[in-house]
Backbone as a printed PyTorch tensor [residue, N CA C, xyz], in Angstrom:
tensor([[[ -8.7600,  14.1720,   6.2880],
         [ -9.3280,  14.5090,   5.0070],
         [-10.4900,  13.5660,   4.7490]],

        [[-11.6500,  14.1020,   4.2570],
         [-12.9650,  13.2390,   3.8550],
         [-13.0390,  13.8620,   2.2260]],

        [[-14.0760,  12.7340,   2.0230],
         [-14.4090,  13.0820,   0.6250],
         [-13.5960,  12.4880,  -0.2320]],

        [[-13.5370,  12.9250,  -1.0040],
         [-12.5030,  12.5500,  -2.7700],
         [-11.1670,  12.8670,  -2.6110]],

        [[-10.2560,  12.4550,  -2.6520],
         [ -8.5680,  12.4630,  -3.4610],
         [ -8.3950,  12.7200,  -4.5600]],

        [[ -7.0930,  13.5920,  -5.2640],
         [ -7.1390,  13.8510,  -6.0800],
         [ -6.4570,  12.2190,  -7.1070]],

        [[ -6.3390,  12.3170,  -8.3310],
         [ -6.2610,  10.7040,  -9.2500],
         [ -5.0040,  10.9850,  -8.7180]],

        [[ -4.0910,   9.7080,  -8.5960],
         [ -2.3980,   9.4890,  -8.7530],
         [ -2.1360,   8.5690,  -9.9250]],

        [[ -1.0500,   8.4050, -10.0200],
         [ -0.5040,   7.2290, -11.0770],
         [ -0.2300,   6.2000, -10.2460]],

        [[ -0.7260,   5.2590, -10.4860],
         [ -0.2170,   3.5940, -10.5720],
         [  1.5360,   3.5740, -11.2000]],

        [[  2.3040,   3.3620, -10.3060],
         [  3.5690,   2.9230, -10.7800],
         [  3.6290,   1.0490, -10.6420]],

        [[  2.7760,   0.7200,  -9.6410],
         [  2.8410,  -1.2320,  -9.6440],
         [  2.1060,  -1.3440,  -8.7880]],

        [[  1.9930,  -3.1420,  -9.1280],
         [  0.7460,  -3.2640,  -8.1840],
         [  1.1730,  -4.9450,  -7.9550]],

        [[  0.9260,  -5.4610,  -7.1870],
         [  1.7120,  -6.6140,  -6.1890],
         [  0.4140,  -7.6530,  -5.5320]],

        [[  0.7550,  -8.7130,  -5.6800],
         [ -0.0810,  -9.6060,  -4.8710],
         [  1.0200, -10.5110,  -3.9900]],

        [[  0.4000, -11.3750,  -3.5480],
         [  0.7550, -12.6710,  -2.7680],
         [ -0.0170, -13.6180,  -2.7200]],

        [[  0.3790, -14.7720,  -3.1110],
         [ -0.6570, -16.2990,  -3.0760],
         [ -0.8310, -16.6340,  -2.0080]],

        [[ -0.1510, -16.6910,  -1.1960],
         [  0.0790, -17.4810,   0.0990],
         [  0.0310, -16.3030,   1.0590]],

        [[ -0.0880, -16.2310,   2.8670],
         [  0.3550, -15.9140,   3.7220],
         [  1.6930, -16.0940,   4.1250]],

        [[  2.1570, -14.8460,   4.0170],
         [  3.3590, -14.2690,   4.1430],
         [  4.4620, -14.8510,   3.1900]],

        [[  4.1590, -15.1610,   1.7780],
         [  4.3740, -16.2920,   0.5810],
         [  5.3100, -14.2220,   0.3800]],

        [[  5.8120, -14.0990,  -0.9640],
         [  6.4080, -13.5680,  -1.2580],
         [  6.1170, -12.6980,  -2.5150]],

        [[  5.8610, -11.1280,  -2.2760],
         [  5.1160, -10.2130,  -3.2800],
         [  5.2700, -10.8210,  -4.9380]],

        [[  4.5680, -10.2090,  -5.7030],
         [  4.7380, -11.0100,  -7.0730],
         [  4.5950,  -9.5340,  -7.7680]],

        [[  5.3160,  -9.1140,  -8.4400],
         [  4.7930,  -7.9240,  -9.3290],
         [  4.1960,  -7.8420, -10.5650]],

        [[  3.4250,  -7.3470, -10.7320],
         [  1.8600,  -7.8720, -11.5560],
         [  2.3330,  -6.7890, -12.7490]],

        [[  1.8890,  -7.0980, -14.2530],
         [  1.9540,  -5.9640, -15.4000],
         [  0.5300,  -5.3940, -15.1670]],

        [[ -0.5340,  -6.0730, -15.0340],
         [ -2.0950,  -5.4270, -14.6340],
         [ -2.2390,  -6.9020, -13.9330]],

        [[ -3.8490,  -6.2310, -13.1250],
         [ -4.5680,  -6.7010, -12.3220],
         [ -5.7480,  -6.5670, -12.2020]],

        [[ -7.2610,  -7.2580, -11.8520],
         [ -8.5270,  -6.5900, -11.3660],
         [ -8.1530,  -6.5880, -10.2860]],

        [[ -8.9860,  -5.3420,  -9.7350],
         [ -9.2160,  -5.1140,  -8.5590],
         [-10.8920,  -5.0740,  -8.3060]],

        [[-11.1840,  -5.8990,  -7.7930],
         [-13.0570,  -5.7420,  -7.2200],
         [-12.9090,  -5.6510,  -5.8830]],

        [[-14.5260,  -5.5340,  -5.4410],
         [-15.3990,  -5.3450,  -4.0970],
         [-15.1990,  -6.9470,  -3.6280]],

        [[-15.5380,  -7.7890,  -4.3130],
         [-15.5760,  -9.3970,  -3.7000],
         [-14.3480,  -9.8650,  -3.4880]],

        [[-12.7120,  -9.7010,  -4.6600],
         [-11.9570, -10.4430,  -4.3640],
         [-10.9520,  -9.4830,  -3.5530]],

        [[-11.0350,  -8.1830,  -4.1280],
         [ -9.6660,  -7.0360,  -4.2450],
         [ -8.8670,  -7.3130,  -5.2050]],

        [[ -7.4230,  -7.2960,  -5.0470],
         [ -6.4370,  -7.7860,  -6.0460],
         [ -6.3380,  -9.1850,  -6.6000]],

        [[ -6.5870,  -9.3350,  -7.7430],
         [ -6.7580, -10.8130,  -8.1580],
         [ -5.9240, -11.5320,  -7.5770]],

        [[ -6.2130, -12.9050,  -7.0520],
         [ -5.0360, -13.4750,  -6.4890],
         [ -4.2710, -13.5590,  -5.2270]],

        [[ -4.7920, -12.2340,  -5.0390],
         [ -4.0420, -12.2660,  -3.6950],
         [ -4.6790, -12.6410,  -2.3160]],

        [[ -4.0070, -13.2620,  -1.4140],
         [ -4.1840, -14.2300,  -0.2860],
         [ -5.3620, -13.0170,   0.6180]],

        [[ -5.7130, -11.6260,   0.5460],
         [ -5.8590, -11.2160,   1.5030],
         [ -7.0530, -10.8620,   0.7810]],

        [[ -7.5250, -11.1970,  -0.2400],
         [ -8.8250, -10.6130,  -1.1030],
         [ -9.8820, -10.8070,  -0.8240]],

        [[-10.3160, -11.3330,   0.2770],
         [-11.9850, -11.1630,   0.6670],
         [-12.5600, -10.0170,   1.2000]],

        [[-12.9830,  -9.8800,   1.0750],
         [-13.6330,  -8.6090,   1.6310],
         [-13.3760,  -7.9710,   3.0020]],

        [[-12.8900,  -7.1860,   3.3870],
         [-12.6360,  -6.8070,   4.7850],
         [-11.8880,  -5.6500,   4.8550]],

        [[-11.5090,  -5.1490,   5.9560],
         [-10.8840,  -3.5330,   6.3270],
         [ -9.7720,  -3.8080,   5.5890]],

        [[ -8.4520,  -4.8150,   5.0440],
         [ -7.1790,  -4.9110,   4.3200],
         [ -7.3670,  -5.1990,   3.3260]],

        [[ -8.5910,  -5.0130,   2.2320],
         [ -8.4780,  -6.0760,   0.9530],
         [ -7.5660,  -5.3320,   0.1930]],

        [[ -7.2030,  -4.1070,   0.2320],
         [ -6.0580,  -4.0350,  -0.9200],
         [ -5.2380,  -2.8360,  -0.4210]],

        [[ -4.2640,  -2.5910,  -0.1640],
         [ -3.4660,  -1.8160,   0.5430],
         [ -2.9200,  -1.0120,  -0.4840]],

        [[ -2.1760,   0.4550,  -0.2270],
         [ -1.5710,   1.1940,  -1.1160],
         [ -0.6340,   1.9760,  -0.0570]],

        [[  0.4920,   2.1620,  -1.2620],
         [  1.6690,   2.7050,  -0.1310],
         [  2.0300,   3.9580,  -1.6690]],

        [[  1.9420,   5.0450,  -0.9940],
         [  2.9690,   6.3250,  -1.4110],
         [  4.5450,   6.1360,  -1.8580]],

        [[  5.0250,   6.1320,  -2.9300],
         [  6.1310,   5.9180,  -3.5810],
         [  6.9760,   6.7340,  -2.7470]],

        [[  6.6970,   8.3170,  -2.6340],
         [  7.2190,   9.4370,  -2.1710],
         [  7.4220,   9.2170,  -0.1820]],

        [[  6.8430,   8.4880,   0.0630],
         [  6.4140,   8.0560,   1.5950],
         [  7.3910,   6.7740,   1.9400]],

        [[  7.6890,   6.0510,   1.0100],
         [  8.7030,   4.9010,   0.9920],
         [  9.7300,   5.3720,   0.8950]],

        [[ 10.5200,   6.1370,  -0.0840],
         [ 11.5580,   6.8370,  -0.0690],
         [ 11.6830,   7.3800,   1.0060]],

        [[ 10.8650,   7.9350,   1.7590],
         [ 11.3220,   8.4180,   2.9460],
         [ 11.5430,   7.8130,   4.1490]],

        [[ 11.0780,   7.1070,   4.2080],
         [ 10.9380,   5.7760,   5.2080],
         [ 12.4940,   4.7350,   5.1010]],

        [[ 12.7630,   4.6130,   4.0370],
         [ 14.0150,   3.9240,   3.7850],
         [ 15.0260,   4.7830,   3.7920]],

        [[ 14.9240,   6.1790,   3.4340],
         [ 15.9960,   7.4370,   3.9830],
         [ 16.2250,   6.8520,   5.7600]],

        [[ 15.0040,   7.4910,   6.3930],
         [ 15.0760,   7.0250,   7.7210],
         [ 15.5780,   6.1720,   8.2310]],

        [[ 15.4380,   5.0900,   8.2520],
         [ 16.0570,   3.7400,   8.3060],
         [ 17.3790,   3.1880,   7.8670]],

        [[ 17.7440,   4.5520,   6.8460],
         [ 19.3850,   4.3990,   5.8220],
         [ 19.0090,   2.5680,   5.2860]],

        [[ 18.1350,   2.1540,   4.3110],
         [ 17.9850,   1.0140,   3.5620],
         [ 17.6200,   1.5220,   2.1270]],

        [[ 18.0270,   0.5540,   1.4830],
         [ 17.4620,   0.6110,  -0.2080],
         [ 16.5100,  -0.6650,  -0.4360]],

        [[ 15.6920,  -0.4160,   0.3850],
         [ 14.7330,  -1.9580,   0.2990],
         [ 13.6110,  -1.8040,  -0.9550]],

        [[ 13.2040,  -2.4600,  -1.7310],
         [ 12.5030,  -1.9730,  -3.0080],
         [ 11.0790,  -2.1200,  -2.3180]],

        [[  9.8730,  -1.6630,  -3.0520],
         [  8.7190,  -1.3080,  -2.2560],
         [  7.8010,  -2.5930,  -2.0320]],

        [[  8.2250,  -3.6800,  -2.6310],
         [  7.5950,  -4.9040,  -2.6670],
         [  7.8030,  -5.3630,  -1.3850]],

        [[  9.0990,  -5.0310,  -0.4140],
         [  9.3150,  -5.3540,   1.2660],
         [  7.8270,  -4.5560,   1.8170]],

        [[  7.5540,  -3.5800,   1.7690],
         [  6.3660,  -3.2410,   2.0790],
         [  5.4440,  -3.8100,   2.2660]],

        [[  5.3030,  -4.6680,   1.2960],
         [  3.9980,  -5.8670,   1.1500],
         [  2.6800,  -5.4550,   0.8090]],

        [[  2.5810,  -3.9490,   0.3810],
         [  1.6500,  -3.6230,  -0.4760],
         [  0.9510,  -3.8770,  -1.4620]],

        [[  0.0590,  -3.6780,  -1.9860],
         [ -1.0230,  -4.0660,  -2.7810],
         [ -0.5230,  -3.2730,  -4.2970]],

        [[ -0.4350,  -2.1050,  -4.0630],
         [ -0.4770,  -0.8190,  -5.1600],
         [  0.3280,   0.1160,  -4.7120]],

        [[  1.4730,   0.5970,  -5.4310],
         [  2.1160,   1.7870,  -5.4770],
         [  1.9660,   2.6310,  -6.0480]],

        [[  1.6860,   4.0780,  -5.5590],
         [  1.0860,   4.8690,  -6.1680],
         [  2.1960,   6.2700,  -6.3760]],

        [[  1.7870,   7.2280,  -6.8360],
         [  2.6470,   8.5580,  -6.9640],
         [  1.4940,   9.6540,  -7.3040]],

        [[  2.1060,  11.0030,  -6.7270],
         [  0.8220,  12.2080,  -6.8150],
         [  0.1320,  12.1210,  -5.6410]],

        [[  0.1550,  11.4960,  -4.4430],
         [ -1.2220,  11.2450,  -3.4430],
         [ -0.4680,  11.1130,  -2.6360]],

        [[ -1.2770,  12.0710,  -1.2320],
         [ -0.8310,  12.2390,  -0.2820],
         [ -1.6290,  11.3850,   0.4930]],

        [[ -1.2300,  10.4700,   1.3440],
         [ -2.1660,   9.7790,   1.4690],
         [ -2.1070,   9.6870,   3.6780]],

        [[ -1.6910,  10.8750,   3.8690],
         [ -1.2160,  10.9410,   5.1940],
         [ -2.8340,  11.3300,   5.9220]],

        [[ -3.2060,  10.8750,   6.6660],
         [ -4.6750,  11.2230,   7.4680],
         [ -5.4740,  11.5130,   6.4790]],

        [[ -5.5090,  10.2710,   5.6510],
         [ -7.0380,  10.4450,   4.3690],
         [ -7.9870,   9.4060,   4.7350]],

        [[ -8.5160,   8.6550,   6.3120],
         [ -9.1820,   8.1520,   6.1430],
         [-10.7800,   8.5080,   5.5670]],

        [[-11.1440,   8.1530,   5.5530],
         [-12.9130,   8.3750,   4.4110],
         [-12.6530,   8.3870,   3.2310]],

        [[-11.0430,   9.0010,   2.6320],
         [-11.1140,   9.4850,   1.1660],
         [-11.1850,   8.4060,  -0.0620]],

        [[-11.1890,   8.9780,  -1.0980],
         [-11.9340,   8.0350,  -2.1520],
         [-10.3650,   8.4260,  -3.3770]],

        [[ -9.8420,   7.2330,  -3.1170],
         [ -8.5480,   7.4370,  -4.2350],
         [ -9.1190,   6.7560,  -5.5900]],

        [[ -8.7010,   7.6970,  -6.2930],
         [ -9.0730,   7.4000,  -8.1180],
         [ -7.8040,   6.5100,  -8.6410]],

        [[ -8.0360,   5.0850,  -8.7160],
         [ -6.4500,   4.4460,  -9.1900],
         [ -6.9880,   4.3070, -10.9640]],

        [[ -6.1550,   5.1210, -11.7760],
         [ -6.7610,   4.7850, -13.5380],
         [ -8.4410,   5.3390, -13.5980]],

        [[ -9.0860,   4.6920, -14.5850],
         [-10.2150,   5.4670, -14.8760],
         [-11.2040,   4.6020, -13.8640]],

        [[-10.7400,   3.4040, -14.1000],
         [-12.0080,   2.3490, -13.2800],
         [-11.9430,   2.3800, -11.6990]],

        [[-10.8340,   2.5020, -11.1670],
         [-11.0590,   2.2190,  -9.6030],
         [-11.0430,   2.7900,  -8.5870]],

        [[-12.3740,   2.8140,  -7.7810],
         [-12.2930,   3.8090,  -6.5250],
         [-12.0360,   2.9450,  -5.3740]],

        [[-10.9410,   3.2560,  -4.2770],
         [-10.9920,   2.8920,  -2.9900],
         [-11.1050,   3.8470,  -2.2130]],

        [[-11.7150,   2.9560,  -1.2330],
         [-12.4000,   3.7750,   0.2260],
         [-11.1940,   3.3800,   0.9300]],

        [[-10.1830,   4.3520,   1.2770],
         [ -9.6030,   5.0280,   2.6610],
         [-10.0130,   4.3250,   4.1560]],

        [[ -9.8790,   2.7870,   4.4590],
         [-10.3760,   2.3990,   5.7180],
         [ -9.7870,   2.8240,   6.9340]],

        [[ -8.2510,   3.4200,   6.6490],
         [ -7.3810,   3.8200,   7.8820],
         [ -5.6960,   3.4320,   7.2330]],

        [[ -5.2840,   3.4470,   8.0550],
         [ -3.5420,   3.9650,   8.6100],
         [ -3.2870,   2.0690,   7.9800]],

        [[ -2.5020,   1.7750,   7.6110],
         [ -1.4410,   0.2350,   7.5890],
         [ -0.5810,   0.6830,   8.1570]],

        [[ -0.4400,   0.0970,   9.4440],
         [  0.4760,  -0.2930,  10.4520],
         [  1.7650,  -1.3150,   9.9960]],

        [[  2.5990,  -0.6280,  10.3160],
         [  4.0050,  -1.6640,   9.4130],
         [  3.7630,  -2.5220,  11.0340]],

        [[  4.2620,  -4.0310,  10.4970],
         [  4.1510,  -4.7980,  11.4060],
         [  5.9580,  -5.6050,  11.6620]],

        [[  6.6220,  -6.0600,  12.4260],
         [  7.6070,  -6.8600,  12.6770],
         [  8.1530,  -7.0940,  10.9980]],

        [[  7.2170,  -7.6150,  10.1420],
         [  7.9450,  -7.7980,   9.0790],
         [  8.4930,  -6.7770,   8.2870]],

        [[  8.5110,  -5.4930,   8.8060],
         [  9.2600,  -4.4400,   8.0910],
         [ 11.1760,  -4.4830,   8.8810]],

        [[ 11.0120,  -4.9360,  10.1470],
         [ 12.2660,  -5.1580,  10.9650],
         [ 13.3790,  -6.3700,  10.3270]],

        [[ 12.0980,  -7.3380,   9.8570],
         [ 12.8140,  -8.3820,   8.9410],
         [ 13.6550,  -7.9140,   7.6510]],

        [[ 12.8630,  -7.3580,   6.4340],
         [ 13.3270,  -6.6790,   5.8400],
         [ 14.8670,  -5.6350,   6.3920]],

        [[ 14.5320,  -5.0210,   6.6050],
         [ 15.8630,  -4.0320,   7.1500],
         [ 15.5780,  -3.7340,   9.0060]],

        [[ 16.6390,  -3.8990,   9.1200],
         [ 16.5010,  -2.7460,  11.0700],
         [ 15.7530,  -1.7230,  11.4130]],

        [[ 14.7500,  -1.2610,  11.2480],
         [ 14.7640,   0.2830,  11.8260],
         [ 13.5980,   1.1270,  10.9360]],

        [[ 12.8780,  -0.3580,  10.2580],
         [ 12.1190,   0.2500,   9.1090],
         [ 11.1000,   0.1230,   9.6830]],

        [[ 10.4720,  -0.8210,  10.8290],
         [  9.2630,  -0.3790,  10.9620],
         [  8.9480,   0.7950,  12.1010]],

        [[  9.9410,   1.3500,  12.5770],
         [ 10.0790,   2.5280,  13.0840],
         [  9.6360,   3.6870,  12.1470]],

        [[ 10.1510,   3.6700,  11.0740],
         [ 10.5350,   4.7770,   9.9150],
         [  8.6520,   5.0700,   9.3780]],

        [[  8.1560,   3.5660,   9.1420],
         [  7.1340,   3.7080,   8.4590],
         [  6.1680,   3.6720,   9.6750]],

        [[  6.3570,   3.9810,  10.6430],
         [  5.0960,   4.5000,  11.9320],
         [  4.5410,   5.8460,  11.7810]],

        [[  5.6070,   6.7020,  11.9330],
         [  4.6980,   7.8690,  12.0490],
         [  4.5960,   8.7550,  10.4180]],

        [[  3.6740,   9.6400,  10.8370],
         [  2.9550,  10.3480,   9.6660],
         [  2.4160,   9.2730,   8.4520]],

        [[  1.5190,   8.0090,   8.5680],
         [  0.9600,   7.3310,   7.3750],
         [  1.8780,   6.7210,   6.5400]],

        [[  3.5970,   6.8480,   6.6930],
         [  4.5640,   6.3330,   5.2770],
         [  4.0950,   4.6240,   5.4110]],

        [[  3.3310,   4.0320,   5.9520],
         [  3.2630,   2.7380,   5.8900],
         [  2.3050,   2.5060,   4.6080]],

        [[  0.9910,   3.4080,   5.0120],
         [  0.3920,   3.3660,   3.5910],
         [ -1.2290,   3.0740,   3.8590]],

        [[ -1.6810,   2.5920,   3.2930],
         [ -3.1800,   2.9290,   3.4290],
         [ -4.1280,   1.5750,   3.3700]],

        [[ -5.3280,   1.7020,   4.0540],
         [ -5.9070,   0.0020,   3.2400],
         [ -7.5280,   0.6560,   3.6850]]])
């Protein structure tokens, strides 16, 4: 998919101070071009500055895996709902009225989804349930 996405809802949105320090769940946040998510360790500018994972895509992923891990194991940036976010690189997600992100590619669940539960970073490999950056 290229082009525009349709808007989703923001259900939360998550930073980390540190490398591999421990998600923080935010009531609001800025999100810019220079930092990304205020605060968070990964905010300079580059292909990961702010990641988003599918609410509907996690649930499924933790079905898979048989875990009830909450979405902050993810280590996502922004949880979203309404957006399909499966092969949308180019697309332009509308988060609220102010923020557009550019779609850089696929987030690859890495070893630390195995930490979290057994079998999860299996679950969140195929079809995009890992999430987006």
């Amino acid at each position: 998919m290229t082009g525009s996405a349709s808007q989703g809802q923001v259900l939360g949105i998550a930073r980390r101070n540190v490398k591999r320090g421990p998600m923080q769940l935010l009531e609001q946040a800025g999100i810019s071009i220079a930092a990304g998510v205020d605060g968070d360790t990964r905010g300079k500018p580059g292909r990961r500055q702010v990641t988003v994972l599918s609410a509907s895509a996690w649930v499924e992923a933790c079905d898979l895996a048989n875990t009830d891990q909450p979405w902050l194991a993810r280590r996502a940036n922004v949880l979203v709902d309404g957006l399909d976010l499966r092969f949308c690189e180019g697309a332009v997600l509308h988060l609220g009225d102010d923020i557009e992100l550019l779609v850089t590619g696929e987030l690859e669940p890495c070893e630390r989804m195995d930490e979290a539960s057994p079998g999860l970073r299996l679950a969140l490999a195929d079809g995009w349930r890992g999430g987006v950056t």
